[in-house]
PyMOL CGO cylinders between C-alpha atoms (Angstrom):
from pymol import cmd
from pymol.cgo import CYLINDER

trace = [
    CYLINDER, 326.51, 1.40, -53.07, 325.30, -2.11, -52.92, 0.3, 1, 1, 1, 1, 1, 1,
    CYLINDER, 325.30, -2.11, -52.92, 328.99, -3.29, -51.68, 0.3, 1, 1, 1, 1, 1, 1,
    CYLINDER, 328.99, -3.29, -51.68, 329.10, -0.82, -49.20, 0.3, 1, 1, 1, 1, 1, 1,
    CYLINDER, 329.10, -0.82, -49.20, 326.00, -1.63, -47.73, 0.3, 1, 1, 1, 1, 1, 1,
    CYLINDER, 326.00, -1.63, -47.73, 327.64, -5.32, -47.79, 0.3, 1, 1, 1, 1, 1, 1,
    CYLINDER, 327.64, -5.32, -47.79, 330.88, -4.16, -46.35, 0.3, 1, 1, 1, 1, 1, 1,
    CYLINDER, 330.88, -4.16, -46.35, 328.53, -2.40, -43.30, 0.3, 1, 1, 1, 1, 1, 1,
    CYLINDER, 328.53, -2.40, -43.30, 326.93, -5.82, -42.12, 0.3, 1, 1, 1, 1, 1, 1,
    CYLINDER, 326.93, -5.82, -42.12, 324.84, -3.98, -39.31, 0.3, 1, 1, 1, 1, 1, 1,
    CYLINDER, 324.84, -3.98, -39.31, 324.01, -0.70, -41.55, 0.3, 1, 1, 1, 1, 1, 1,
    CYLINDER, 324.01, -0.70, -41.55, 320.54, -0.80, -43.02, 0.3, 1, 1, 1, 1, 1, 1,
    CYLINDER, 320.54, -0.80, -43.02, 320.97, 2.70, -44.94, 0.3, 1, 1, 1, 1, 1, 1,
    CYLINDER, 320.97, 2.70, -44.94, 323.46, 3.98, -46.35, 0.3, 1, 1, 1, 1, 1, 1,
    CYLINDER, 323.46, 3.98, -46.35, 324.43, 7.66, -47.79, 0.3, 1, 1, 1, 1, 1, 1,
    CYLINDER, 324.43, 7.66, -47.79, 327.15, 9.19, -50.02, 0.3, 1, 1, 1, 1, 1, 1,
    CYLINDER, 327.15, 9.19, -50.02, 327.45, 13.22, -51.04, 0.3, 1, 1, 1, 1, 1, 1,
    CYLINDER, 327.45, 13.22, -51.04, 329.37, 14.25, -53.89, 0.3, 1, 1, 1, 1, 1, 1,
    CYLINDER, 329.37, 14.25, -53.89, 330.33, 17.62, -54.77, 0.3, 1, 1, 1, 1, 1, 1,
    CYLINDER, 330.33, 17.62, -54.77, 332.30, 18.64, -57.71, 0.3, 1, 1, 1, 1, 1, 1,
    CYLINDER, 332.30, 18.64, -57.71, 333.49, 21.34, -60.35, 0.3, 1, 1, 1, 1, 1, 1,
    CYLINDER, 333.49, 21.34, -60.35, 330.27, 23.04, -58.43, 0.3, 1, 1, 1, 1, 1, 1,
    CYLINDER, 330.27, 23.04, -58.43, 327.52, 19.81, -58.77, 0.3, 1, 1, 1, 1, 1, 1,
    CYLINDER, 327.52, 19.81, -58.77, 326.23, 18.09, -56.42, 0.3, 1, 1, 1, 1, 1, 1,
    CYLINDER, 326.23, 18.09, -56.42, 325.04, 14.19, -56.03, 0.3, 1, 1, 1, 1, 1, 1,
    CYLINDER, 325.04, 14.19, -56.03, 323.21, 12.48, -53.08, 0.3, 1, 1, 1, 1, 1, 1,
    CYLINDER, 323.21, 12.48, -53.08, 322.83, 8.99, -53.38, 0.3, 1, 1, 1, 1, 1, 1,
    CYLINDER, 322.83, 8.99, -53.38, 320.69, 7.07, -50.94, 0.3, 1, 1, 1, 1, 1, 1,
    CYLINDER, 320.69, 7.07, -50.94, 320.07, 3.33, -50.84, 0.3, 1, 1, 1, 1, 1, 1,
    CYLINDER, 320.07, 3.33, -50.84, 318.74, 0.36, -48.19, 0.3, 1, 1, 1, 1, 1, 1,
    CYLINDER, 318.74, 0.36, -48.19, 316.00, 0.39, -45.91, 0.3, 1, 1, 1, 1, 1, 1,
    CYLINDER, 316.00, 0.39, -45.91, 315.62, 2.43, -42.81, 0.3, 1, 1, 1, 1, 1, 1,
    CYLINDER, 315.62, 2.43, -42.81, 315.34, 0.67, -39.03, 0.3, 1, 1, 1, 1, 1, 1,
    CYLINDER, 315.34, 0.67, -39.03, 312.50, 2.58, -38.12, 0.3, 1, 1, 1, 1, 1, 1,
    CYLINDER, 312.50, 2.58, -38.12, 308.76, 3.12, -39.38, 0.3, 1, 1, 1, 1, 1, 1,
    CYLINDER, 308.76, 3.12, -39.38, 308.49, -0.38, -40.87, 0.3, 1, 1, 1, 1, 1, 1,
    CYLINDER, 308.49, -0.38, -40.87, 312.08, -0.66, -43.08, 0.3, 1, 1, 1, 1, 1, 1,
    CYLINDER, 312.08, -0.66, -43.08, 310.24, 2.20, -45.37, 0.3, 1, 1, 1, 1, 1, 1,
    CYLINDER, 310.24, 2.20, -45.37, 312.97, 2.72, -48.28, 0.3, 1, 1, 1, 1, 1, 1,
    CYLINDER, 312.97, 2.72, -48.28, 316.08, 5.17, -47.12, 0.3, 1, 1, 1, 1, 1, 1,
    CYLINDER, 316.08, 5.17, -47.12, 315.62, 8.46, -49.42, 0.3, 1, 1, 1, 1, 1, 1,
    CYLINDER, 315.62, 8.46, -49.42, 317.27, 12.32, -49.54, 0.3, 1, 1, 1, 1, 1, 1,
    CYLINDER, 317.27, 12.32, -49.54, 315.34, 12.89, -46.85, 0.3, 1, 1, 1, 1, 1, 1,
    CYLINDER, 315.34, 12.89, -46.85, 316.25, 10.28, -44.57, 0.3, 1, 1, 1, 1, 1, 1,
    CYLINDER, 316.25, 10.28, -44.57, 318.15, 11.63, -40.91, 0.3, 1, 1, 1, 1, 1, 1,
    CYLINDER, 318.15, 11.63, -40.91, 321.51, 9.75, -40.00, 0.3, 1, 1, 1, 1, 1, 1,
    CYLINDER, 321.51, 9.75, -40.00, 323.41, 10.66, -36.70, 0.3, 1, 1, 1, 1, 1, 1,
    CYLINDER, 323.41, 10.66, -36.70, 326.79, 11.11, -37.62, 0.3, 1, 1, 1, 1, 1, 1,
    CYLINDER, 326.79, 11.11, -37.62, 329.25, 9.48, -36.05, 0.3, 1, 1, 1, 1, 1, 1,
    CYLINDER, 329.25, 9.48, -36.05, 332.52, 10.92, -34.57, 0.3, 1, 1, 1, 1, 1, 1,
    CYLINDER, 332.52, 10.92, -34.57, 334.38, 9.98, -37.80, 0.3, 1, 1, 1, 1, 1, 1,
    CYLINDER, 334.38, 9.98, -37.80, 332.83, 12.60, -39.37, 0.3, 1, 1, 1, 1, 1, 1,
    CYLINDER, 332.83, 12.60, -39.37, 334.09, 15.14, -37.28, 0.3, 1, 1, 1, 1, 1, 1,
    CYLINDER, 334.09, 15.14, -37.28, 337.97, 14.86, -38.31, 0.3, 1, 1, 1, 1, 1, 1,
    CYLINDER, 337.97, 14.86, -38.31, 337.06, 15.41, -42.61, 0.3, 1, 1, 1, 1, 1, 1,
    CYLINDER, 337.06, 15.41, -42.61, 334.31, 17.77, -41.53, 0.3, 1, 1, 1, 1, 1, 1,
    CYLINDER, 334.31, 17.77, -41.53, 337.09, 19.64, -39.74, 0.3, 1, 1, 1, 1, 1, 1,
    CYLINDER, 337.09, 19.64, -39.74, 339.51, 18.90, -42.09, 0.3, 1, 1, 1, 1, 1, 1,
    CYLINDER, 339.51, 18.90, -42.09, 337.14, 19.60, -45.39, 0.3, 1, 1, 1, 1, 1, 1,
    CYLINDER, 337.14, 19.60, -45.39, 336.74, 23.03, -43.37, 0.3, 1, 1, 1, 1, 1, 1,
    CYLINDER, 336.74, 23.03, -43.37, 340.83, 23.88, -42.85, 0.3, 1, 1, 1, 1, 1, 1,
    CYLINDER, 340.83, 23.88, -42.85, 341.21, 23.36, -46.57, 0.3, 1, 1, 1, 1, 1, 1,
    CYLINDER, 341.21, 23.36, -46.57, 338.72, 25.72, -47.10, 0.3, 1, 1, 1, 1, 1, 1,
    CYLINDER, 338.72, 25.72, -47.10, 339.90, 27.91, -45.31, 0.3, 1, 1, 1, 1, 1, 1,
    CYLINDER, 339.90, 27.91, -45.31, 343.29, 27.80, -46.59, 0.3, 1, 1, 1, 1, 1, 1,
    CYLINDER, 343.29, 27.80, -46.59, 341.91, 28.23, -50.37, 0.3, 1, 1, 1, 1, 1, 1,
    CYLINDER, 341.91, 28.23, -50.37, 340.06, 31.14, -48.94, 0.3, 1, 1, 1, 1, 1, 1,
    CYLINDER, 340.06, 31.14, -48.94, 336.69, 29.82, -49.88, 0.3, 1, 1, 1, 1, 1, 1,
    CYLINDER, 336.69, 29.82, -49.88, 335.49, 30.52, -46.77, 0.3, 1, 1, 1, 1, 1, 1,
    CYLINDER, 335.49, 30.52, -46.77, 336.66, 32.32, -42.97, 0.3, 1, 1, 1, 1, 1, 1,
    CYLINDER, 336.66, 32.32, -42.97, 336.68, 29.73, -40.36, 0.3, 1, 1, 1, 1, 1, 1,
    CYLINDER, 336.68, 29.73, -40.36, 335.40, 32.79, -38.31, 0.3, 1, 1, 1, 1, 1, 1,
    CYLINDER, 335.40, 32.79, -38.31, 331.94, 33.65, -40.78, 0.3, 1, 1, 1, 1, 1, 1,
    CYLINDER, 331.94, 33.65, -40.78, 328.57, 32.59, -38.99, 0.3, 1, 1, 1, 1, 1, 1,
    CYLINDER, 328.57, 32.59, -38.99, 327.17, 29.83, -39.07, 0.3, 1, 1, 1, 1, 1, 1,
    CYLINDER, 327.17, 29.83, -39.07, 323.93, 31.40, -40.40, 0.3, 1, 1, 1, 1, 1, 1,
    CYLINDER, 323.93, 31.40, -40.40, 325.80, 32.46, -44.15, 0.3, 1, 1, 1, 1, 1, 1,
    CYLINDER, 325.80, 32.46, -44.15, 326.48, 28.88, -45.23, 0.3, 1, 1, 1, 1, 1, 1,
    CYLINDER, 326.48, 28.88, -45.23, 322.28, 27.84, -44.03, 0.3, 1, 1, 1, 1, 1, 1,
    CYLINDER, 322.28, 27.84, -44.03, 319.37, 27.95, -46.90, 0.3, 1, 1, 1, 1, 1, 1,
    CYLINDER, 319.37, 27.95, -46.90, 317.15, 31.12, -46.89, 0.3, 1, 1, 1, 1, 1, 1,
    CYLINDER, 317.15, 31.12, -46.89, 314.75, 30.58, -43.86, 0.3, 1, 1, 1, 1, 1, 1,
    CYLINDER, 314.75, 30.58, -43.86, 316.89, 28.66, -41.51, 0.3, 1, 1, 1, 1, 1, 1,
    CYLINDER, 316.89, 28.66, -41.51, 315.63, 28.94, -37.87, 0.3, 1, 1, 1, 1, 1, 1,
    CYLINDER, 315.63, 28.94, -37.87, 318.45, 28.85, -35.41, 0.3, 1, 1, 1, 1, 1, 1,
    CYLINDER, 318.45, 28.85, -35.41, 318.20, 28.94, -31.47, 0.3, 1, 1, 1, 1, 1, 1,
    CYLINDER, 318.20, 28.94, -31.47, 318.35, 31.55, -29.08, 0.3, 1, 1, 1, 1, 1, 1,
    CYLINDER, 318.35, 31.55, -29.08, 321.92, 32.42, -29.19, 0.3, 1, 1, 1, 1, 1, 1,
    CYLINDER, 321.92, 32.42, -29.19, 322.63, 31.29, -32.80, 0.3, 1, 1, 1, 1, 1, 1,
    CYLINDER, 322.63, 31.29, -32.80, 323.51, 34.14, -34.81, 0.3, 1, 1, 1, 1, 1, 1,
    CYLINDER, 323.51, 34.14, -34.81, 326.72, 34.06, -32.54, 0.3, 1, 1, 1, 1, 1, 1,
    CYLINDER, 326.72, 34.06, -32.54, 327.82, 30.75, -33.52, 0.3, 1, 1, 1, 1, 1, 1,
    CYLINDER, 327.82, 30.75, -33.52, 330.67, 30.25, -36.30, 0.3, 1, 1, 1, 1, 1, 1,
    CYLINDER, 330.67, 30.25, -36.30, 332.30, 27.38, -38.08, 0.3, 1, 1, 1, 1, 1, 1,
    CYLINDER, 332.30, 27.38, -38.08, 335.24, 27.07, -35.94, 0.3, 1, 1, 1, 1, 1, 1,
    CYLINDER, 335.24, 27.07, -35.94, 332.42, 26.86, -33.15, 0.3, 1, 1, 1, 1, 1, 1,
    CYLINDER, 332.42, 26.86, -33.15, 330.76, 23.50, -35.00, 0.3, 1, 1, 1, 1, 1, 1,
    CYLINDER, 330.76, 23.50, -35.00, 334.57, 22.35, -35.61, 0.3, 1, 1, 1, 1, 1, 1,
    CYLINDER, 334.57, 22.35, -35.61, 336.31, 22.37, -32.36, 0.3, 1, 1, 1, 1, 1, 1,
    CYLINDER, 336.31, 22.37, -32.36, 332.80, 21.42, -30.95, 0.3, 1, 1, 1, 1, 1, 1,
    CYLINDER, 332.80, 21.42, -30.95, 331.38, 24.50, -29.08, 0.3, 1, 1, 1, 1, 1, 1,
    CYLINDER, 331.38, 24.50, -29.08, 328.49, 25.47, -30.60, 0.3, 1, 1, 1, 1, 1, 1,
    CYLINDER, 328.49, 25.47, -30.60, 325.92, 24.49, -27.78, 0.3, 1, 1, 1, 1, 1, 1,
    CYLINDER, 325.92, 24.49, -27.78, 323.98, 22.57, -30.82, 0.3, 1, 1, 1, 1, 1, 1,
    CYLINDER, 323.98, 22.57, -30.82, 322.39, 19.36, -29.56, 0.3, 1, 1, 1, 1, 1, 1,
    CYLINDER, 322.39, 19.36, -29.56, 324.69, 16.07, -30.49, 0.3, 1, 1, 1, 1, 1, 1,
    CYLINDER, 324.69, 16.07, -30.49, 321.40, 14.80, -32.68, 0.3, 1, 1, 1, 1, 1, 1,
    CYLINDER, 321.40, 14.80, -32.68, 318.56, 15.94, -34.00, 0.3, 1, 1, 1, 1, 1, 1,
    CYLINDER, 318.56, 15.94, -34.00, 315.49, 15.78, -32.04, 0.3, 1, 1, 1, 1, 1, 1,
    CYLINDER, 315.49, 15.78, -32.04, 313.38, 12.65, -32.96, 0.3, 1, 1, 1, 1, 1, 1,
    CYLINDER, 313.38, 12.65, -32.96, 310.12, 13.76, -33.73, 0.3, 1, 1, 1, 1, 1, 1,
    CYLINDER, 310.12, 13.76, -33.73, 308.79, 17.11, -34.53, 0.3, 1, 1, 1, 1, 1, 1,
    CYLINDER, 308.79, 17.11, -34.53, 311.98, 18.89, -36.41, 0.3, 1, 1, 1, 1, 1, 1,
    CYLINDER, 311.98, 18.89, -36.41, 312.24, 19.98, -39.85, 0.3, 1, 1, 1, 1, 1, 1,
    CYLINDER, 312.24, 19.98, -39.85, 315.71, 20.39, -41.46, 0.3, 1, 1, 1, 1, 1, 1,
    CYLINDER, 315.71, 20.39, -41.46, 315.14, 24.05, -41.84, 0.3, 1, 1, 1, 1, 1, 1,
    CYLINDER, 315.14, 24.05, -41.84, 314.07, 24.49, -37.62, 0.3, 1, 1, 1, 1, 1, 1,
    CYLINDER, 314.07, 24.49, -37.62, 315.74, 23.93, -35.15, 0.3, 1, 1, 1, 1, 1, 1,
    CYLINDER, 315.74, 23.93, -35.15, 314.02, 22.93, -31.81, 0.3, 1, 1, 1, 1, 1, 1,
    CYLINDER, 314.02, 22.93, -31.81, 313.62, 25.99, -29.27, 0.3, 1, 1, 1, 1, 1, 1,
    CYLINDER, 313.62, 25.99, -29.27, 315.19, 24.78, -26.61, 0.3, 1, 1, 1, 1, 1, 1,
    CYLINDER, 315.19, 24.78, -26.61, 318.55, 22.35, -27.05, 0.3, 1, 1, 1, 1, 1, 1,
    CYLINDER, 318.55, 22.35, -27.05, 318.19, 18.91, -24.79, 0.3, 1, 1, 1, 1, 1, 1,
    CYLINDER, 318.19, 18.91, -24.79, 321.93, 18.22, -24.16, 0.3, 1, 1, 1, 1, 1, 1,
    CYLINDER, 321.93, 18.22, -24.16, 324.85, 19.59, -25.92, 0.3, 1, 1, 1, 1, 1, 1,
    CYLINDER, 324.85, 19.59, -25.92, 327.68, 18.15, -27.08, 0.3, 1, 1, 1, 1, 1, 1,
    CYLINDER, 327.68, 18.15, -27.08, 330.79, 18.30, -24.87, 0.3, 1, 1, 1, 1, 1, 1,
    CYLINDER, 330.79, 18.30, -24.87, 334.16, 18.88, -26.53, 0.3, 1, 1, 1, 1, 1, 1,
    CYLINDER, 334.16, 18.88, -26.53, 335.94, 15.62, -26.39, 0.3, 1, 1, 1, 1, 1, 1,
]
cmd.load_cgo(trace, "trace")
């Protein structure tokens, strides 16, 4: 972690997932640029970048071709128990969040939202380039 946080000059935080044979790993390390450099944790908030969309997309394909999982299920069977989505977002699917139209906001709102609500009312949405 320490030399990728090194190889990321600008990057304060920094956050790897792992998932295999059916366990999981989060690994969080640096100091966050807001609220006084407090310590980056699990439940720190990153905006993803548009790199993430090709492996998301492609992580999702090779699902899909395994048949772990129909690019066509809703969104709302792959979200924790008590997930609140917006008006509207029963309706949305994964190829919806892959090829960009869900009608999600690009980020999360900056104050106010919890990871399992989503704000009532969307600000912008992302377009689909």
């Amino acid at each position: 972690m320490r030399t990728l946080l090194e190889a990321a000059p600008g990057a304060s935080t920094i956050a790897v997932g792992l998932h295999h044979q059916g366990h999981r790993a989060l690994l969080v390390r640096g100091r966050t640029a807001h609220h006084n450099g407090v310590p980056g944790d699990t439940g720190t908030r990153f905006e993803i970048g548009s790199l993430t969309k090709t492996f998301t997309a492609l992580l999702l394909a090779e699902q899909a071709a395994r048949a772990d999982l129909n690019p066509d299920d809703p969104l709302a069977h792959h979200l924790p128990a008590g997930t609140v989505l917006p008006a509207g977002g029963n309706a949305i699917t994964l190829t919806h969040l892959a090829t960009h139209t869900s009608g999600l906001p690009c980020a999360p709102p900056r104050h106010g939202c919890s990871p399992t609500r989503m704000p009532p009312s969307p600000p912008k949405t992302c377009s689909t380039h």
